[in-house]
C-alpha positions as CSV (number, residue, x, y, z in Angstrom):
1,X,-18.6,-42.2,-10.1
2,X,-19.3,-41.9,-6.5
3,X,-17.8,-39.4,-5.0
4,X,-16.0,-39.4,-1.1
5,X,-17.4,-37.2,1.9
6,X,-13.9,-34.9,1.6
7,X,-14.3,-34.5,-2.4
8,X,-18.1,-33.5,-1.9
9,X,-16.8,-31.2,0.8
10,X,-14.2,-29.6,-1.4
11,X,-16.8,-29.5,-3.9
12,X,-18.7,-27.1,-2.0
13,X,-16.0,-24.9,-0.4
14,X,-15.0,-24.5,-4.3
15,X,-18.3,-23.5,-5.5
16,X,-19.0,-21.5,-1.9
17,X,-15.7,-19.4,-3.0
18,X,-16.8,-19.3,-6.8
19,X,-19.9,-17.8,-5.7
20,X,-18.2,-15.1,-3.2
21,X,-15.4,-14.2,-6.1
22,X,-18.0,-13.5,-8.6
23,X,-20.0,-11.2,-6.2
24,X,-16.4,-9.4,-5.5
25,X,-15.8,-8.8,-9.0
26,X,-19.6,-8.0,-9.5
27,X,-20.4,-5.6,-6.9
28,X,-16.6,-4.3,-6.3
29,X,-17.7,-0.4,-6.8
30,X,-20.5,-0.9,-4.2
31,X,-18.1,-3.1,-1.8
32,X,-15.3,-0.9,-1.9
33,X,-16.2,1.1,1.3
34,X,-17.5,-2.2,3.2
35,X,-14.3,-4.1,2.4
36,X,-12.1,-1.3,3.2
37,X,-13.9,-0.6,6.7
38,X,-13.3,-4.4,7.3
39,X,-9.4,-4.4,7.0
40,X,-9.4,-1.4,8.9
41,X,-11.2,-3.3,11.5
42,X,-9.0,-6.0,11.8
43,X,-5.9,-3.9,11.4
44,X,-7.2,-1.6,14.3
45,X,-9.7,-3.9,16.4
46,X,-6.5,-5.3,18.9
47,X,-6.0,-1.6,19.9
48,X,-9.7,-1.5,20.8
49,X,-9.7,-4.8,22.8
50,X,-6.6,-3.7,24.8
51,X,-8.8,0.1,26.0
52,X,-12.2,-1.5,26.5
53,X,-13.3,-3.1,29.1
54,X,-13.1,-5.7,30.8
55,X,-9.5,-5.7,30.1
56,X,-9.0,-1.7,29.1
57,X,-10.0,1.5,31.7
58,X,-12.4,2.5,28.9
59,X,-16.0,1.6,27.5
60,X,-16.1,0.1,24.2
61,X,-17.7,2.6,22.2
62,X,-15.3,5.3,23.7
63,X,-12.3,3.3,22.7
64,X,-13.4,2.9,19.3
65,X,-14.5,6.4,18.8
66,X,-10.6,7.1,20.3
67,X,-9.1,4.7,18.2
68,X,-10.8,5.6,15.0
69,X,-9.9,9.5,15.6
70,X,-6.3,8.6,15.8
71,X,-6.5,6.4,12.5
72,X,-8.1,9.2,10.9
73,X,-4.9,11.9,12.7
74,X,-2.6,9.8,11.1
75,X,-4.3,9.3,7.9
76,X,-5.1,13.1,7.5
77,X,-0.7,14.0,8.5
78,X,-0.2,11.1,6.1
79,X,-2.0,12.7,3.2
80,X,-1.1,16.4,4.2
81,X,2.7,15.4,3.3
82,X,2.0,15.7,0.1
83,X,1.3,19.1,0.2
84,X,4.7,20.6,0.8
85,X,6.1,18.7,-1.9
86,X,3.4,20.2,-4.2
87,X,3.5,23.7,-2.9
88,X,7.8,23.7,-3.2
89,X,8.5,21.2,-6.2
90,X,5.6,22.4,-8.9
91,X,7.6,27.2,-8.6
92,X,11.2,25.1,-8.3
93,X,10.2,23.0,-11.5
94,X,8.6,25.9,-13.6
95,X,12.0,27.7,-12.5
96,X,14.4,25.4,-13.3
97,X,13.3,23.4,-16.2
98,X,14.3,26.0,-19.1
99,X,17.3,26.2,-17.3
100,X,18.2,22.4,-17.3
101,X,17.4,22.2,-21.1
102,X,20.2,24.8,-21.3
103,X,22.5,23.4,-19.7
104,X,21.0,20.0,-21.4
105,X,22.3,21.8,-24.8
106,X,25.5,23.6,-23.7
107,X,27.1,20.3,-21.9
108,X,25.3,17.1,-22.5
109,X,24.2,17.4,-26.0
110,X,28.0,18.1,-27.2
111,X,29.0,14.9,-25.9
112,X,25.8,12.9,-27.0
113,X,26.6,14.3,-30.4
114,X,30.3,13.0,-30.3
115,X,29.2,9.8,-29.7
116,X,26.5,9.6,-32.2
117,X,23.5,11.1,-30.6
118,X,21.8,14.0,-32.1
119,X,20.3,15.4,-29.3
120,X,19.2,19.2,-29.2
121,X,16.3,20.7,-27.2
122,X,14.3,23.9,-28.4
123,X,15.0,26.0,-24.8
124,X,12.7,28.7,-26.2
125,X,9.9,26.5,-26.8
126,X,10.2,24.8,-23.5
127,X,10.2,27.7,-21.0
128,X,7.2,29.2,-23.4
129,X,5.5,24.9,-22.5
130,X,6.1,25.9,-18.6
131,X,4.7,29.5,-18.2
132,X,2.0,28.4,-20.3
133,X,0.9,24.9,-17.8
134,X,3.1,25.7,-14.4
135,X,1.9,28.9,-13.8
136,X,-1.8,28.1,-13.2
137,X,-1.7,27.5,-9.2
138,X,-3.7,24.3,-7.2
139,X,-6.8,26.6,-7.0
140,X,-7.1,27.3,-10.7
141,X,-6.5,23.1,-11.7
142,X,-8.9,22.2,-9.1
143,X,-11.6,24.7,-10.8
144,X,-10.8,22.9,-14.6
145,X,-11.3,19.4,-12.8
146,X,-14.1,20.4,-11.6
147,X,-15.3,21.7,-14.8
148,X,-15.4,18.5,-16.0
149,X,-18.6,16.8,-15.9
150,X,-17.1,12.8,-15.5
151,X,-15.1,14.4,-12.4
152,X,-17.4,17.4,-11.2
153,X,-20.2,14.7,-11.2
154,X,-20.7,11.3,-10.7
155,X,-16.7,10.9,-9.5
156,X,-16.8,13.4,-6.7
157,X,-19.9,12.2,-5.5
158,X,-18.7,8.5,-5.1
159,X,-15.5,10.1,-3.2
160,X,-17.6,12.2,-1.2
161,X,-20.2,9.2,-0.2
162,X,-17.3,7.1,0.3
163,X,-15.3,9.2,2.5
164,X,-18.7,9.7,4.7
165,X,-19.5,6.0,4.6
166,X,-16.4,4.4,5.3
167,X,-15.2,6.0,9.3
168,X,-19.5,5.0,10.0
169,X,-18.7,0.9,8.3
170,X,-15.8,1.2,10.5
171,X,-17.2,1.8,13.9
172,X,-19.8,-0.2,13.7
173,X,-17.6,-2.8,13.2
174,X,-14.9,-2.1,15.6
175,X,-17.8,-1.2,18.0
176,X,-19.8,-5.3,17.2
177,X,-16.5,-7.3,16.1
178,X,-16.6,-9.7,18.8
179,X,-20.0,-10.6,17.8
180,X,-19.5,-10.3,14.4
181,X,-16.9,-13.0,15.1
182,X,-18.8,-15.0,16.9
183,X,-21.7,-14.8,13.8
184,X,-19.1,-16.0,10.8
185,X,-18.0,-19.1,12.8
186,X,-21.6,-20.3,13.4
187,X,-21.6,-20.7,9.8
188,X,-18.9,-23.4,10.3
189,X,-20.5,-27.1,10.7
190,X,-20.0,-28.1,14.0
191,X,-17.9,-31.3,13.2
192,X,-15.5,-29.6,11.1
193,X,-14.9,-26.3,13.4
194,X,-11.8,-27.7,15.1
195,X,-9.7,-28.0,12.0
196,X,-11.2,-24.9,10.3
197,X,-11.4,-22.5,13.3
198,X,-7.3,-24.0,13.5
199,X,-6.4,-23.1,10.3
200,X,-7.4,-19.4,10.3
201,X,-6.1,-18.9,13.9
202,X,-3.2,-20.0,11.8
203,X,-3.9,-17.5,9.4
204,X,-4.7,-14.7,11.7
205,X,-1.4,-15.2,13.0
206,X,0.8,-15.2,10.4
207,X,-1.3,-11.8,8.4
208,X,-1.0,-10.4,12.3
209,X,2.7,-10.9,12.1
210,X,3.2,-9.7,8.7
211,X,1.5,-6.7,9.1
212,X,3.2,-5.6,12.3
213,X,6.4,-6.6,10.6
214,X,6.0,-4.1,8.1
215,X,4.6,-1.9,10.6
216,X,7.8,-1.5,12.1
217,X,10.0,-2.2,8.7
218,X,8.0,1.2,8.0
219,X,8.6,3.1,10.9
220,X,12.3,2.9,10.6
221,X,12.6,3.2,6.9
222,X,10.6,6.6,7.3
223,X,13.3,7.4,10.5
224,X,16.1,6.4,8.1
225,X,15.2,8.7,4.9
226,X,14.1,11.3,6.9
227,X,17.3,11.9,8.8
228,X,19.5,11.1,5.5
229,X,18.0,13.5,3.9
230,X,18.3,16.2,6.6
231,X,21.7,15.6,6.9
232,X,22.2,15.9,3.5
233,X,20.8,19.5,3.0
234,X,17.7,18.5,1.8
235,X,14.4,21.4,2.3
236,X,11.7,18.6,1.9
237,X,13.5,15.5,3.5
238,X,10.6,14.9,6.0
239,X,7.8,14.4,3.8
240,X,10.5,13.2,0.9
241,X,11.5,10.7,4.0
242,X,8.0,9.7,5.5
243,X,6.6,8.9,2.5
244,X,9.1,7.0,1.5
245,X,9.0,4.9,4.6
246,X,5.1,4.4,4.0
247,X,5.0,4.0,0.3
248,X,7.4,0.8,0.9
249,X,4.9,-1.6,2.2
250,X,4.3,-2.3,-1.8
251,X,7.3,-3.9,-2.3
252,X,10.0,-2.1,-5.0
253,X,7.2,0.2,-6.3
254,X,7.1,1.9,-3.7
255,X,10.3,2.3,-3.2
256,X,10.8,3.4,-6.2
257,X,8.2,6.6,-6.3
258,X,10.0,7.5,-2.8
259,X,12.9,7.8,-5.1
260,X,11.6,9.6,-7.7
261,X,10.7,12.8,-5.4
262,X,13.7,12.5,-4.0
263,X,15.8,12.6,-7.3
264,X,13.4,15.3,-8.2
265,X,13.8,17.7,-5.1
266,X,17.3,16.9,-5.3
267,X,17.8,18.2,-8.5
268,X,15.1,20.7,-8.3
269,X,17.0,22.5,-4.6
270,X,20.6,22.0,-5.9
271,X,20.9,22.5,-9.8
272,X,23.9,20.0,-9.5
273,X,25.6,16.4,-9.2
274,X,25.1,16.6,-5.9
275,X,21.5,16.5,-5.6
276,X,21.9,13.1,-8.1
277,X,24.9,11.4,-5.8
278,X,23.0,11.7,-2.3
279,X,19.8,10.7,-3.5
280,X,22.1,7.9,-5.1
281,X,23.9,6.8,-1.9
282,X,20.9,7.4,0.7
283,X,18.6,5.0,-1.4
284,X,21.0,2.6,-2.2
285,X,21.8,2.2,1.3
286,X,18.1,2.1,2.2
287,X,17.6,-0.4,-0.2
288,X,20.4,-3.0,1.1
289,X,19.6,-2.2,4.7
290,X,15.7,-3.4,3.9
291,X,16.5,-6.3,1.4
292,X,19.3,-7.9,3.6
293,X,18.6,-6.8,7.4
294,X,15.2,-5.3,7.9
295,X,12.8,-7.4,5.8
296,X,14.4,-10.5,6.5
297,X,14.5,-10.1,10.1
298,X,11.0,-8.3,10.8
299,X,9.3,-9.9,8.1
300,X,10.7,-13.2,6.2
301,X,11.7,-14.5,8.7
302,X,8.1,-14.4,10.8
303,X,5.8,-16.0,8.3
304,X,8.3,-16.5,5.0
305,X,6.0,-14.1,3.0
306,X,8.5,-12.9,0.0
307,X,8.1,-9.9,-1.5
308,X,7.6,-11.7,-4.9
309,X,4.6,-12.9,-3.3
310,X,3.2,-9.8,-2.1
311,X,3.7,-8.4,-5.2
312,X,2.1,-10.8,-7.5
313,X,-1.0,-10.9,-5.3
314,X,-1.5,-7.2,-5.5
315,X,-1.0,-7.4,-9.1
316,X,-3.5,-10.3,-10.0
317,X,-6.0,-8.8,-7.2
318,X,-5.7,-5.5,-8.4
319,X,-6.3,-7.1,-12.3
320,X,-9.0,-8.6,-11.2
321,X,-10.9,-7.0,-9.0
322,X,-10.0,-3.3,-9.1
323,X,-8.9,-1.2,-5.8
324,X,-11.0,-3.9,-3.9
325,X,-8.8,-6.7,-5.3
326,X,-6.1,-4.3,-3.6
327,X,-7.7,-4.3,-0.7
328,X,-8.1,-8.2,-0.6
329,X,-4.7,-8.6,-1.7
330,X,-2.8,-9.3,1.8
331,X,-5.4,-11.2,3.3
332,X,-6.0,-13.9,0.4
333,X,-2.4,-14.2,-0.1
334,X,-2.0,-15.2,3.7
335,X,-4.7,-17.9,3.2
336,X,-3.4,-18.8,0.2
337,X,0.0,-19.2,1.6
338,X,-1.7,-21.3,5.0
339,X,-3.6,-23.3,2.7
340,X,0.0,-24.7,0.1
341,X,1.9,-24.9,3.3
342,X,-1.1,-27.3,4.6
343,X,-1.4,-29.1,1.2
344,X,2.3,-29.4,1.2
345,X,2.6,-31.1,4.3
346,X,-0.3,-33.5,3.4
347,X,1.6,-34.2,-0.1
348,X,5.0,-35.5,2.1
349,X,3.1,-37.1,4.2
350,X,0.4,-39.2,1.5
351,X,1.6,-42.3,0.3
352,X,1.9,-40.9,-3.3
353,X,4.8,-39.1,-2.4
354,X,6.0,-42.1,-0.8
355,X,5.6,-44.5,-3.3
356,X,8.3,-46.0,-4.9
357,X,8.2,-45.8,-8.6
């Protein structure tokens, strides 16, 4: 069988992708920094355009040096929220565990028992499980992880190389991405660079939109907790609140870790049903005024990306390929998404669809 010019070309795009997905999956450990440095890029490289020059006040290695220094600012605060939550939650919990087991016993279990539920918890042998692994502070569990020689070694090195490699992969690239630009679409035959240079402005534009859709579905999610949480007595409602906000751009998951240290410190700061109800009523709230007004009209509505979707392709990228499958997660499922749209449109359009049975 002879086959067409368009299946020989489809052909090779197949086996050109084959090839690139099986160097993914085998080199993923090596590629994590590379691959991670290259979203970065993209997410950060308009921010460079608009401060270098010709168009910015600034030369470009200056604005990228700026640019990646902010990044890292925000990165750093980011990952310093969890501190205070640490620092406050781990005395309140070693504090108020044996007493919640009591009043577990004295109140709850009665009622459980009525009902057919033996339930009864050992207080004694509880508050002697907390002294015994919540009063060791971060100092003494950061010597035992290190004591180990699968963490102490070959782990902390990786983190450490990493962690150096990465912010260097990263300006280099920021600092040559309009060349490196102009490299990847010499690689496209000049007789089909019109429809492929077509379909990823196409995809640029609708991962562009979808990002700074959840950019800003983000922001105000981390505004919203925040102040809810304030206003509701809470000791730890801005990094409770900001990392909420942040930890939603994975759909539901995230949502539901923010949650979780809420319900915690909640319980943890009041020792009542109140801590339960307002951590009830803030996040259901937060979760109807994302599902039906902010998603929807910062996000769904741009580029018709469901959650679902997101989901799934962090799922299967992440089963597949590791934290670099997460990393690839976003920008596959946009082409992905470009690419059925396009095959829909030529399925309406062919005269298989049209043909009358």
């Amino acid at each position: 069988m002879t086959l067409t010019s368009a299946q020989r070309l489809a052909l090779a795009w197949l086996a050109v992708a084959g090839t690139l997905a099986a160097l993914v999956w085998l080199l993923a450990p090596v590629l994590t920094p590379f691959l991670a440095a290259t979203v970065l890029a993209y997410v950060l490289h308009p921010a460079v355009g608009r401060l270098a020059r010709p168009r910015g006040p600034l030369p470009r290695l200056l604005a990228v040096a700026l640019v990646e220094l902010t990044a890292a600012a925000v990165a750093l605060g980011v990952l310093l929220l969890i501190v205070p939550i640490l620092s406050r939650e781990l005395p309140l919990l070693r504090e108020q565990i044996p007493v919640l087991a009591v009043r577990i016993n004295e109140q709850l279990a009665p009622w459980l028992r009525s009902h057919g539920v033996p339930v009864s918890l050992d207080a004694a042998s509880i508050k002697a499980f907390v002294v015994k692994y919540f009063n060791a502070n971060l100092e003494d569990w950061l010597a035992a992880a290190l004591s180990s020689a699968r963490i102490g070694g070959s782990f902390i090195l990786a983190i450490v190389g990493n962690a150096v490699l990465l912010p260097v992969v990263l300006f280099y690239l920021l600092a040559d991405w309009p060349q490196f630009i102009e490299r990847l679409r010499g690689f496209v035959p000049p007789r089909h660079a019109p429809g492929v240079m077509a379909y990823l402005r196409e995809c640029d534009a609708m991962l562009g939109q979808y990002l700074r859709g959840q950019l800003w579905v983000m922001g105000l999610l981390a505004l919203y907790y925040t102040l809810s949480l304030a206003l509701a007595g809470f000791e730890l409602a801005v990094p409770v609140g900001v990392f909420t906000g942040l930890a939603v751009f994975v759909p539901y998951l995230g949502f539901g870790l923010g949650a979780g240290l809420a319900l915690l410190a909640g319980v943890l700061q009041f020792a009542s049903w109140y801590g339960v109800l307002a951590v009830l009523a803030i996040y259901g709230f937060g979760q109807l005024l994302e599902s039906f007004f902010l998603t929807p009209r910062l996000v769904g509505e741009r580029i018709g990306l469901h959650p679902i979707a997101v989901i799934f392709a962090l799922l299967a990228c992440g089963h597949l390929f590791g934290f670099v499958g997460v990393l690839l997660a976003l920008p596959v499922g946009a082409l992905a998404l470009v690419a059925l749209r396009r095959l829909r449109e030529a399925y309406l359009g062919s005269p298989l669809y049209g043909a009358q049975g």
